[in-house]
N, C-alpha and C positions, 0 to 999 in steps of 0.2 A: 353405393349402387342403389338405384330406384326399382321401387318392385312396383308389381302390378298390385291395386288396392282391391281386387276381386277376389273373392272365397272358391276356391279355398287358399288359405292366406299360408305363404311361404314362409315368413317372419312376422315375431309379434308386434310389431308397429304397425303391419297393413293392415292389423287385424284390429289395433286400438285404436286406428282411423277410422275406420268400419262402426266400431262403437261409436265414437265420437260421433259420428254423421248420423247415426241412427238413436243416438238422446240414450244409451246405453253404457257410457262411459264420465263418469260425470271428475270433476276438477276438485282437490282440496288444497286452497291455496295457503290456508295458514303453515307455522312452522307445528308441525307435531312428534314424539318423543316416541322412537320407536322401539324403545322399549317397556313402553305400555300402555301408551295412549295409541299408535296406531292400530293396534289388535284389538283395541277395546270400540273404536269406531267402525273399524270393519262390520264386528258382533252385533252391533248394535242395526245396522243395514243388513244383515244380513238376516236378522232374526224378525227384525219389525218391517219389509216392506214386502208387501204381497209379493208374489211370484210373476204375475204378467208385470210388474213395474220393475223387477231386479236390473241392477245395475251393477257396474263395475266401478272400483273406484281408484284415481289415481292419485298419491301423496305426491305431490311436487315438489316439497322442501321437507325435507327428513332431517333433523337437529345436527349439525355435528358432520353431516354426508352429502356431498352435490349428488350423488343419482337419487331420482325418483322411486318409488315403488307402486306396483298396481296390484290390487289385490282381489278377489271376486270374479275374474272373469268367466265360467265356465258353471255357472250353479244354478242354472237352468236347461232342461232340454232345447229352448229356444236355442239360446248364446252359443252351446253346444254345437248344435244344427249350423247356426251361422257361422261357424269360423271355416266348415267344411262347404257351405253354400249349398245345404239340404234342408226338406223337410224334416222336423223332428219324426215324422210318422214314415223315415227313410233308414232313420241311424243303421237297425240291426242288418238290412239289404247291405249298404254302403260299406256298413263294418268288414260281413262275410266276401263282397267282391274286393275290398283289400286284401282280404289274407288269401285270395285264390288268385289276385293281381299283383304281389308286391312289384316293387320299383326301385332296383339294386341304385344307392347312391352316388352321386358323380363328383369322383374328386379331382378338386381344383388347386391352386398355387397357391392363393390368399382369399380371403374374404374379410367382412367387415368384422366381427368375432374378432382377428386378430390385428384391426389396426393401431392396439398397444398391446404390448407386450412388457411384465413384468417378471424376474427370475430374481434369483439370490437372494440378498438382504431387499431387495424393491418389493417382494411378497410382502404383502398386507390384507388376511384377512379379515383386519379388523377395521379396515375401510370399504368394506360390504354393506348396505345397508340394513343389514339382516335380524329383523324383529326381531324381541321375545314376544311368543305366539302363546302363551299363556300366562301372561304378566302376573305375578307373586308368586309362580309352581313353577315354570321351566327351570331351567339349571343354569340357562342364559341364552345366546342366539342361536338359533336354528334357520341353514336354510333348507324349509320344507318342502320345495315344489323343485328340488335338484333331481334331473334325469342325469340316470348317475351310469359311464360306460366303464365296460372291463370287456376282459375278452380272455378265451379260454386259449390257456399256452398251449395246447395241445393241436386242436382245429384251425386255430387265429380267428375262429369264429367272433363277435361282437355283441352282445349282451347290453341293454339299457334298462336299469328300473330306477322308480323313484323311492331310493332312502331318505331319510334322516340325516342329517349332521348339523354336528354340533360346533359349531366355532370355539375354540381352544385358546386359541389365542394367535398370534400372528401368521402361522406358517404351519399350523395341527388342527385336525378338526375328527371331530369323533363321527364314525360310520356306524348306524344301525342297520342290521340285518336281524329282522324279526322273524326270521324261522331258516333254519340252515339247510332247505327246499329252494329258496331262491337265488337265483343264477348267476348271482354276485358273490352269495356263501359259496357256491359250489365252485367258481372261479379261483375265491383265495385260498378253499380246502388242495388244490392242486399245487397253484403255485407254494405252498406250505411244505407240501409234498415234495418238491423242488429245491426248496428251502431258495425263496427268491420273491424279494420283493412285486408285486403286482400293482401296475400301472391302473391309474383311474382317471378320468376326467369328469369333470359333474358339470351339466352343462344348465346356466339359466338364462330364464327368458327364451326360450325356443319357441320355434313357431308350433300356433296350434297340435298338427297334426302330430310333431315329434313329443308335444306332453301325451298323447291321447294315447302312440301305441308305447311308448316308456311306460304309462301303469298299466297295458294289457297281460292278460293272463296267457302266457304262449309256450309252446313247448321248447325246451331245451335247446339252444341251438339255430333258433331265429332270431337273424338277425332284424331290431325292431325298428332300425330306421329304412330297411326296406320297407315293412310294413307302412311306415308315417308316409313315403313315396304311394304306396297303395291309394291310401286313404285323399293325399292330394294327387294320384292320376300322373302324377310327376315325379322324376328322377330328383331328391335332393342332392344341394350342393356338402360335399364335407371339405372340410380341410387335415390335414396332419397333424397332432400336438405339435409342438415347440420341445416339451422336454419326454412327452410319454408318444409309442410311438400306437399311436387312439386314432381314428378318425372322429372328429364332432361336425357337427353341423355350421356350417359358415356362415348361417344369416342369423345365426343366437346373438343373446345380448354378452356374454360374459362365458367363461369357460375357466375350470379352477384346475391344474393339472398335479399329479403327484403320484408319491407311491404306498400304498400299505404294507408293512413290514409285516408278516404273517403272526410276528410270534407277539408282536407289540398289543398292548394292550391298554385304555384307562378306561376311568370312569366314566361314562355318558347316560344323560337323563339326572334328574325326571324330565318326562316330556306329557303335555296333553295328548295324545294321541287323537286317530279320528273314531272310538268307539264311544269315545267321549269321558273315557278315564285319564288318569297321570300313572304313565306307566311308571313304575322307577327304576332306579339308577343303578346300571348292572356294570363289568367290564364289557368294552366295547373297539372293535379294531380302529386305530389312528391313522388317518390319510395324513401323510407327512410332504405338503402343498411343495413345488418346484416350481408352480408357473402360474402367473396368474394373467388372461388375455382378455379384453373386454374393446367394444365398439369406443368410440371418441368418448360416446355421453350413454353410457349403459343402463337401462331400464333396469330395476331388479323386481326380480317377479316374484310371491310367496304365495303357498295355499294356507286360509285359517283352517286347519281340519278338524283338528278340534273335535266338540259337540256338534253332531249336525243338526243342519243343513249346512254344507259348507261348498264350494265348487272344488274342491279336492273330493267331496265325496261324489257328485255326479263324474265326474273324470273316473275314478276308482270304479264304479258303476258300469258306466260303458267301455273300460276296459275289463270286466270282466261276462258281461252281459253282450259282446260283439262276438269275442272266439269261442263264446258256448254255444251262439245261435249257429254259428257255424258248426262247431264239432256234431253237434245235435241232428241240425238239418241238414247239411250238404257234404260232411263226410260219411255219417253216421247211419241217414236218411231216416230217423226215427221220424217217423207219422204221428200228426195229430197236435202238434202244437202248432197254436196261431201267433202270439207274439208274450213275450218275457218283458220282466220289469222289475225294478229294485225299489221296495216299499221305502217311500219318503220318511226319513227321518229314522231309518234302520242302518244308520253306518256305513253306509256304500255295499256293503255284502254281508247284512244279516239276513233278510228276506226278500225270497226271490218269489216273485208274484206270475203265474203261468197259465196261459190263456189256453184252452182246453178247445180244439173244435168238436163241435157237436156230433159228426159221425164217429169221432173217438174216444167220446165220454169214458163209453165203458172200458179203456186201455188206462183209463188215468192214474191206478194205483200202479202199473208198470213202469209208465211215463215217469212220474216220481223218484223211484226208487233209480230210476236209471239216470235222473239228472242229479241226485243227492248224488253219484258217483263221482259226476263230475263240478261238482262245484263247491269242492274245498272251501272251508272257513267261513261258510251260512251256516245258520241258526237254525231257518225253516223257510218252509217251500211250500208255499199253499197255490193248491189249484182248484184253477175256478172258469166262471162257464163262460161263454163270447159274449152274454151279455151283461158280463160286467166290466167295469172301467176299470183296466188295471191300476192307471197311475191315480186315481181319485179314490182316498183314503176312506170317503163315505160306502163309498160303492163295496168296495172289498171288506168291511164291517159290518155289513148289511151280508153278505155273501156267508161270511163267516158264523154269523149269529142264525141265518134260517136256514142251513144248507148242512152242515156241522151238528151229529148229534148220537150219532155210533161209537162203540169204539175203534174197530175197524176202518174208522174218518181218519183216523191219529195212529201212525206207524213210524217208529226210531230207526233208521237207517244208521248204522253201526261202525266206529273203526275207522273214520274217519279223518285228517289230519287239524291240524289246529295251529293259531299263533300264539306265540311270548304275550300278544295285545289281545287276547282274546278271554276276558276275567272270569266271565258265563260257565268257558267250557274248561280251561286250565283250574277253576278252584275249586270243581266238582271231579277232576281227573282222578283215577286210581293207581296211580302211577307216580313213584317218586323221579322218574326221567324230569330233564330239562323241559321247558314248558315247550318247547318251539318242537322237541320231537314227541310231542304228547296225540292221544288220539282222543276222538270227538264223536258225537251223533249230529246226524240232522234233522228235524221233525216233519214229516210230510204232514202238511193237513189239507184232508181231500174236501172240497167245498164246493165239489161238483153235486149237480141234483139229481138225487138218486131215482126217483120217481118224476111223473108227471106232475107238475107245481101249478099250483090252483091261479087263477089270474093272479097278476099285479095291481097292485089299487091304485090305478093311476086312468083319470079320462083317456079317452081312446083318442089313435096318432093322431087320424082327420080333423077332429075336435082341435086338440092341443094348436095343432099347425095354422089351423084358421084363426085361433087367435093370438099365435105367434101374429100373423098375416096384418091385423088389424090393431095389433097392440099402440100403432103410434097414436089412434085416436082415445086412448085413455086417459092422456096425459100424464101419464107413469113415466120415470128415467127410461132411456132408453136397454136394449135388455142384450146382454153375450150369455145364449146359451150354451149351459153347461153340457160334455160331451156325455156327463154320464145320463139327463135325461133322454138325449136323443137316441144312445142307445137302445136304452130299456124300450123306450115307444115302439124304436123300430122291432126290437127281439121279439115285443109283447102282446103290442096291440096291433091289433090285423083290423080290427071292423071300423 
């Protein structure tokens, strides 16, 4: 079936054409070794090339495996922006009219997802192309970027998040569920209940919007491929498992079906995680594979999550940074914030950076304490004033170092919950409980300015702008200014 190549993109092909066209998706034609030379090129792009140059990269010949793999695609606000056909300075609007818009999914008879089918002894998991994502520390393959569906035996409601598994071996693959909070634990704590196996399907290679609402933070009981319909405006197509009876998505690359025995257990991990430790090797429940159905010539798609920067952690990011702008401001209607943002190279959800408008400065210690409520598994939440850049690491360190100096600036919001992958706050816990039911703090640091602030040492705007104006006759390269100067000028300087 031929899709439309416009964003926002239904399946990820339209979307890697999209790159393609746009010098954002680049080709590796040699053969490379996916268990350690691919995760080691990835790193290497993803750590050494600027952010306005980020790219996607695709393996064409993976050693040993005809599908391809792509990796990086989403590790930008741009990339981000673009699979959905927004401004980056649109996301958190777009996010919150998904979750007040979803788009119940349209199921259909076939799709491309299932034009092979595999069952019985024809399961092979180990004809996946599925990296070790931490070459000399994993435990072996992981596919890391599986939106992984269950559903509760009770409601028949549908459930997608993105775990962990681990490949086993042919036809077993290990599930992590990193805090028994999340709605895949709470799925097989029933079926357990039941004493009955629980259907799973883990779906790879989806289109954009269906990776985007799988790692959103959402309440119980949403179902998250309405939401991915939200976010593209559009009813998706699903089709029916083959041997679980799941709805997935019918323009994925790959779809792995089976069952988790409740009582069944092995080892799984270590794994690098995305806080950028190696978590290790606990019992872990066994997806015991029944089906395995994939496109003719299936893409396999991975996140390096790993250490960040990784495009698993900007996804993590804006699924959790979309349904808070929402709960905050359009259910909640709390006053006074301008726009949120997850501090670069804090994990996807260590620090959440919060823009303060200025008629509500003085609410900001409240504002605080009422988003630590809501935003499980951060570290700290520093707020700070409209004229500073959230997403520009100078801006916000500058903020912090002349704005920051009371004690009263720094307040522990208390009793908080925590993950198994969270080292910070599980090996400071006073609590011999399991790490995943452990509690936490979060640290507000107030970095708004408490008084009237003396100029800014910066020539005034009219100045600056006239010789923006006239810069070509210096013969200097040419200049992209930075949003955090334009800011400041504009916050600052009046004469």
């Amino acid at each position: 079936m031929t899709r439309d190549s416009t964003p926002p993109f239904l399946d990820l092909r339209s979307f890697l054409a999209h790159l393609d066209s746009s010098g954002r998706l680049r080709h590796v034609a040699k053969a490379v070794d996916k268990d350690w030379e691919l995760a080691c090129i990835a790193r290497w792009a993803l750590e050494s090339t600027p952010e306005r140059d980020t790219y996607a990269i695709l393996f064409e010949h993976v050693r040993n495996h005809s599908a391809p793999v792509v990796v990086n695609l989403y590790s930008t606000p741009e990339m981000y922006a673009s699979a959905l056909g927004i401004s980056p300075d649109c996301l958190l609007k777009h996010w919150a009219n998904a979750l007040e818009s979803p788009c119940v999914p349209s199921v259909v008879g076939s799709g491309p997802v299932q034009e092979v089918v595999r069952t019985g002894s024809k399961v092979d998991l180990l004809s996946i192309p599925a990296p070790i994502w931490t070459p000399g520390q994993d435990a072996g393959p992981y596919l890391s970027a599986a939106n992984v569906i269950t559903k509760d035996p009770d409601t028949g409601i549908q459930n997608m998040g993105i775990y962990r598994m681990q490949i086993h071996d042919r036809n077993h693959a290990g599930l992590c569920f990193a805090s028994k909070m999340q709605h895949g634990a709470m799925h097989l704590k029933k079926y357990g209940e039941r004493r009955q196996p629980m259907p799973i399907a883990a779906v790879i290679g989806a289109a954009p919007v269906v990776t985007f609402a799988s790692a959103a933070k959402l309440p119980y009981g949403v179902d998250e491929l309405g939401i991915a319909g939200g976010l593209a405006a559009s009813s998706l197509e699903v089709v029916r498992g083959k041997t679980v009876d799941l709805l997935v998505p019918a323009q994925a690359e790959l779809v792995i079906e089976g069952f988790v025995h409740p009582e069944s257990r092995e080892t799984e991990g270590p794994f690098g995680e995305f806080l950028g430790y190696v978590n290790g090797a606990a019992p872990a429940p066994v997806v015991e594979v029944t089906a395995i159905t994939h496109r003719s010539s299936p893409i396999h798609h991975g996140f390096v999550q790993q250490l960040p920067p990784s495009d698993g952690h900007f996804v993590m990011e804006m699924g959790f940074l979309g349904p808070l702008w929402f709960n905050v401001n359009r259910k909640l209607g709390l006053k006074g914030i301008r726009d949120l943002a997850i501090a670069r190279g804090s994990a996807g959800l260590g620090i959440l950076v919060v823009q303060i408008e200025k008629a509500h400065a003085s609410e900001s210690a409240h504002i605080g304490r009422m988003l630590a409520k809501f935003s499980s598994g951060l570290s700290f939440i520093y707020l700070v004033d409209e004229d500073i850049d959230i997403r520009d690491q100078e801006s916000l360190n500058w903020a912090l170092s002349s704005r920051v100096g009371q004690p009263k600036d720094i307040e522990f919001v208390r009793n908080l919950s925590t993950s198994q992958s969270d080292y910070s706050k599980v090996s400071h816990a006073e609590t011999k409980e399991p790490a995943c039911q452990r509690n936490a703090s979060v640290v507000v640091v107030n970095a708004i300015a408490k008084s009237p602030m003396s100029k800014i040492s910066l020539p005034t705007c009219p100045l600056m702008l006239k010789t923006l104006e006239t810069w070509h006759e210096t013969g200097l390269p040419p200049l992209s200014p930075r949003k955090r100067l334009i800011t400041l000028l504009k916050s600052h300087s009046k004469d």
